[in-house]
C-alpha positions, 0 to 999 in steps of 0.5 A, spaced: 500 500 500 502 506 498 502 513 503 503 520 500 504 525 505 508 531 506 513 533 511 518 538 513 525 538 516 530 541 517 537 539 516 542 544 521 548 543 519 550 538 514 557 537 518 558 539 523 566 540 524 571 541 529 579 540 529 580 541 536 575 538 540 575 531 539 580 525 541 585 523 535 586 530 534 594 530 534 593 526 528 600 531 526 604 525 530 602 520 523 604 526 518 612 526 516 616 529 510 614 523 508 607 522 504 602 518 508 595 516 506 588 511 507 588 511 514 584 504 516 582 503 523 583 496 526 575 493 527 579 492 534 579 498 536 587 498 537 590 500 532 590 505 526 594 503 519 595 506 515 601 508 508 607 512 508 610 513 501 618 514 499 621 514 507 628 512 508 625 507 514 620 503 509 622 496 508 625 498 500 628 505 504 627 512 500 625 508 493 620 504 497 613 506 493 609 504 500 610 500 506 604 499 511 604 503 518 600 503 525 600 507 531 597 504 537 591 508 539 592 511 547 587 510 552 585 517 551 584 516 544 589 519 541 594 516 536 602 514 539 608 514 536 608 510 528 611 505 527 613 499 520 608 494 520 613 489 519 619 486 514 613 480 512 608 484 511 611 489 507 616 488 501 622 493 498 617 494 492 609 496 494 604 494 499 598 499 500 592 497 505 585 496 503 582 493 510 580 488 514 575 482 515 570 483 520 575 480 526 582 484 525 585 478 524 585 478 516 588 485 512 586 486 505 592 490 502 595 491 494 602 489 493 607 488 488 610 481 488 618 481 486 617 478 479 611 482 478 610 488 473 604 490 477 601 490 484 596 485 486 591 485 491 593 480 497 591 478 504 595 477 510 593 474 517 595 476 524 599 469 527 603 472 534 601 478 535 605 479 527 602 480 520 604 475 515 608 474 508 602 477 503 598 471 499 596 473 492 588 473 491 586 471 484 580 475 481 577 472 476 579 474 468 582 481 471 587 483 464 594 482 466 595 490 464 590 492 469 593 496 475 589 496 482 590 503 484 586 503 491 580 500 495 575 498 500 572 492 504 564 492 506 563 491 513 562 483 512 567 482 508 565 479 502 564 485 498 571 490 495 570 495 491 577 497 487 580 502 483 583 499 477 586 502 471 585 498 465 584 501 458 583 509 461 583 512 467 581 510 474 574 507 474 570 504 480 569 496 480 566 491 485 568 484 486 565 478 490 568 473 494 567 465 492 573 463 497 579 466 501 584 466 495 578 467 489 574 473 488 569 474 482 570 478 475 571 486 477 563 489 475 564 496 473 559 499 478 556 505 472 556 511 469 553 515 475 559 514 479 564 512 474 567 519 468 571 519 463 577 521 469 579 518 475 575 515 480 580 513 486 580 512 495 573 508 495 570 508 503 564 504 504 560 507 511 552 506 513 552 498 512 555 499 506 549 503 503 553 510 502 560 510 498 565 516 498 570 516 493 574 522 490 574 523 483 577 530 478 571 528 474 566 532 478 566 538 480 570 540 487 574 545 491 580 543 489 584 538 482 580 532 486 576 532 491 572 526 496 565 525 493 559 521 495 554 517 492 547 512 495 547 505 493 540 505 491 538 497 490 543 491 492 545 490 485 550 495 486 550 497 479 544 503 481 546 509 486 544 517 486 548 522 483 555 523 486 555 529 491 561 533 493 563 533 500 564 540 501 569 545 504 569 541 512 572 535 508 574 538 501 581 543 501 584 548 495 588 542 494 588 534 492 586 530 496 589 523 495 585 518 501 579 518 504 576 513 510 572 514 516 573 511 524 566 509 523 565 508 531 566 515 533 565 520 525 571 521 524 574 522 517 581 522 515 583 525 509 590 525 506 592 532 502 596 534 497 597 543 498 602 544 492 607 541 487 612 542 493 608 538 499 607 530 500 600 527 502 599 530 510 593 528 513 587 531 517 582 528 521 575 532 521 570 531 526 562 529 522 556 528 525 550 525 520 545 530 519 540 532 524 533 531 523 528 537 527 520 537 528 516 542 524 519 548 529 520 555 526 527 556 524 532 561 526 534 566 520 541 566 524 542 560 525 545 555 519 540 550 518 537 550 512 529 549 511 526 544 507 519 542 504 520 535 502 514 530 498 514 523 499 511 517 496 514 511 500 512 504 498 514 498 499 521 496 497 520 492 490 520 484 490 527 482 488 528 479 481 526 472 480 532 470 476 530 464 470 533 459 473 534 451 470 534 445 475 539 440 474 539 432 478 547 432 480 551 427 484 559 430 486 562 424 489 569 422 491 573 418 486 575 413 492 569 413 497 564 414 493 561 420 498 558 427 496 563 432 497 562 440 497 563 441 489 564 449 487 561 451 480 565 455 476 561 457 469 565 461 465 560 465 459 563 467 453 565 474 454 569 471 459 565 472 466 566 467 470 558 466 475 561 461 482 557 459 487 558 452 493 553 447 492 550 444 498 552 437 499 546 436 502 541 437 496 541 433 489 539 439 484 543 445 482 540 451 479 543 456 473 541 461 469 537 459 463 540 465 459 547 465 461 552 463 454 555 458 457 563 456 454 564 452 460 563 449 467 568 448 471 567 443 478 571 443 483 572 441 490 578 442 496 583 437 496 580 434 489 582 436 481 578 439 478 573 438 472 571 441 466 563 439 464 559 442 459 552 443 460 550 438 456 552 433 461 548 437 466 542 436 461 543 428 461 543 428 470 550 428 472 554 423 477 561 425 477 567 423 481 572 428 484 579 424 483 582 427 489 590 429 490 595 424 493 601 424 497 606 422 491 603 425 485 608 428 480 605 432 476 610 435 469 609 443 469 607 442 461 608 450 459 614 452 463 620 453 458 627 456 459 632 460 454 638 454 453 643 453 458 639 458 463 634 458 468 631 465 465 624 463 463 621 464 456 616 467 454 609 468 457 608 461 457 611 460 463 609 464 468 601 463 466 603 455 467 606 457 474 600 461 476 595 455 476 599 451 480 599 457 485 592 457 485 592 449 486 597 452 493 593 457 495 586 452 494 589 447 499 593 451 504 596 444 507 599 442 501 607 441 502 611 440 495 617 439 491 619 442 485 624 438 481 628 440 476 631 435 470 635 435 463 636 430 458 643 426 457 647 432 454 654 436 458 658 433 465 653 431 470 657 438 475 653 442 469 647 438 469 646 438 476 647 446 477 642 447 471 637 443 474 637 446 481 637 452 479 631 452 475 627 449 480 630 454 484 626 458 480 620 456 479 621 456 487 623 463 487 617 465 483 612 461 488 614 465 494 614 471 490 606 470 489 604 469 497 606 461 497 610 460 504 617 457 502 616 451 508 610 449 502 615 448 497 623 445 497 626 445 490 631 439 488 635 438 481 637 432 479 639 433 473 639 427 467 637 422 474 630 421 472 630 420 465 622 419 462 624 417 456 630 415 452 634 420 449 636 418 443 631 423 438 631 431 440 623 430 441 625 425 446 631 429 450 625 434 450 621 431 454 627 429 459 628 436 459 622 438 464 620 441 471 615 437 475 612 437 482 610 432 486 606 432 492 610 431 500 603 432 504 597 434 503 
């Protein structure tokens, strides 16, 4: 049913500000010649972090592009001395931070792995009071060339929103969690939000439904300025038209960073006055807007007296989606008992549509007018398999053959330039990325890398070649967030030959790089 009716409000001041009155205020502590910025307040309370730029006391020194700091927050609220978040966390290249999961104990961060050209976006955890050595994060179908500039986390941890360059300038994207290392195709959040500039520093405040960000594409005090926008369904892809923050927030300067500690309405901004000055931050108090009765408004005040009409309904049904049924049963190859399969169904623009079926039911559903090019199933600990929706059709039993102690597996793409253990081509490393995601599914796999090489040279120069390419492929695994207990490199030369060596296409064959499984 709905009710029309008419109300009038006041709005007495949109922000109410005050540098001096409020605890943090000597946020002056955190700022150094140094440029610093995105200020995250822990979900404990305890600490603040934040980025600090080209330092002398950042892990990689002056050149390091960021590193991750914390000052303990005092009892009287007010911010102690700063100091590097650590030499695992933080590497010589560039960390920046995203935030946390809702228990602390998970930091989302972006940061440059050594082998890299591009940052990535990655995790760490909290073990003994230190943050550990990052893990890489794959997002799906993210292009090799894009370059994630910034981000935010929502309040459950499920949901980020990125900044990513790619193709352009700095657009808004909004990403999903499938599983801890795997997140979903980046969805552009729209053209309301999103101009032809750059859209950076994006912070999720009232439950998500409210986004600040800032952008040189909308007009503001300054060459950038914090904006904000309402989310307007839960798709995500709808939201108001962005409103600037106004001077209380915004300066004649670049703001470069934007959060808020949303326990107490403070916001942090990080600020760029000119060409000669780095990133510094300042703290604003803000209080929402205060809604009065129907009472005369002073001329003297600041409030601002508003006639609004309304026409409130009730909220839309959600869309039901045109979904298919189909009978499945997913079963381990050995025992024969269900286990939790994920789907992962890949369109032909390359989305990729994830979702853990329960175990307890038969059936899954999927969207009859998705485009389907192909249907991963997977399962923790087990290979995966590649269906088609044909088979699907037909009622599916499948066996999950599950990985096993022993194993050996050839890495079929990895090359080499002759007599070195330089990689060549792309190949490699697009190889090498899908036994990190194998590693990264199964967090208690332990495994070896062996090198090999055919008959040919003194058994000294076989053996070195081959040690140092598994070093490689070690060096390479570690570099993306692998823990180096997890993996052992060993060379064995012409040792464990596969074949004779008799043809080059034989000797080609010798010449490989396996891994076998040591625990799982």
């Amino acid at each position: 049913m709905n009710y029309n009716y008419t109300f009038i409000i006041a709005i007495v001041c949109l922000f109410f500000y005050s540098e001096a009155s409020f605890s943090q205020s000597n946020i002056n502590i955190l700022n150094t010649p140094a440029n610093e910025h995105t200020i995250i307040i822990s979900p404990k309370g305890d600490y603040a972090y934040f980025v600090r730029e080209n330092s002398n006391e950042n892990i990689g020194g002056a050149i390091d592009k960021g590193d991750i700091w914390k000052s303990k927050i005092l009892s009287n609220g007010m911010f102690g001395p700063a100091a590097n978040a650590g030499s695992l966390v933080n590497n010589e290249n560039e960390t920046k931070l995203i935030g946390f999961d809702p228990t602390g104990d998970i930091m989302y961060l972006i940061f440059k792995p050594k082998l890299q050209s591009n940052p990535t976006l990655g995790f760490s955890r909290l073990q003994n009071g230190r943050w550990s050595q990052p893990k890489i994060i794959n997002i799906k179908f993210l292009s090799n060339t894009a370059k994630i500039n910034s981000g935010c986390i929502s309040s459950n941890g499920n949901k980020i929103v990125l900044s990513i360059r790619n193709q352009g300038y700095e657009d808004l994207y909004l990403i999903s969690k499938i599983s801890q290392t795997e997140w979903s195709y980046p969805m552009h959040l729209g053209e309301t939000i999103n101009t032809s500039s750059q859209e950076i520093s994006p912070f999720l405040a009232e439950n998500d439904t409210k986004l600040f960000f800032i952008s040189n594409g909308l007009k503001g005090e300054g060459s950038k300025d914090v904006f904000y926008s309402k989310r307007l369904n839960d798709n995500w892809k709808e939201w108001s038209k962005p409103k600037n923050a106004g001077t209380q927030i915004n300066s004649p300067g670049m703001e470069i960073s934007y959060s808020q500690n949303l326990a107490n309405d403070i916001a942090y901004t990080s600020t760029i006055m000119n060409s000669k000055t780095y990133g510094e931050f300042k703290a604003t108090s803000i209080t929402p807007p205060v809604l009065a009765k129907k009472e005369p408004v002073k001329e003297e005040s600041n409030q601002i007296l508003a006639s609004l009409e309304e026409s409130p309904t009730k909220e839309p049904a959600p869309k039901k989606l045109n979904t298919e049924k189909f009978t499945v049963e997913i079963v381990d190859e050995q025992t024969q008992k269900k286990v939790k399969p994920k789907f992962e169904i890949i369109d032909k623009d390359g989305n990729v549509h994830s979702f853990v079926m329960d175990p307890d039911k038969d059936f899954v559903e999927i969207e009859r007018d998705l485009d389907i090019s192909k249907i991963l199933v997977k399962g923790d600990g087990y290979k995966a398999k590649e269906i088609s929706y044909d088979d699907l059709r037909k009622g599916l039993k499948l066996t999950l053959e599950p990985f096993k102690v022993g194993e050996t597996f050839t890495l079929t793409n990895v090359f080499f330039q002759q007599g070195t253990a330089s990689f060549l081509g792309n190949s490699s490393t697009v190889e090498l990325d899908k036994l990190v995601n194998i590693l990264n599914d199964n967090d208690d796999m332990v495994i070896e890398i062996s090198g090999h090489t055919d008959n040919r040279g003194s058994l000294k120069a076989k053996m070195r070649l081959s040690q140092e390419r598994a070093d490689k492929v070690k060096e390479y695994l570690l570099s993306n967030g692998i823990d180096k207990d997890r993996v052992t490199a060993k060379g064995y030369g012409s040792m464990k030959p596969v074949t004779g060596n008799g043809t080059e296409e034989q000797r080609k064959q010798n010449r490989r790089v396996e891994f076998k499984i040591l625990k799982h």
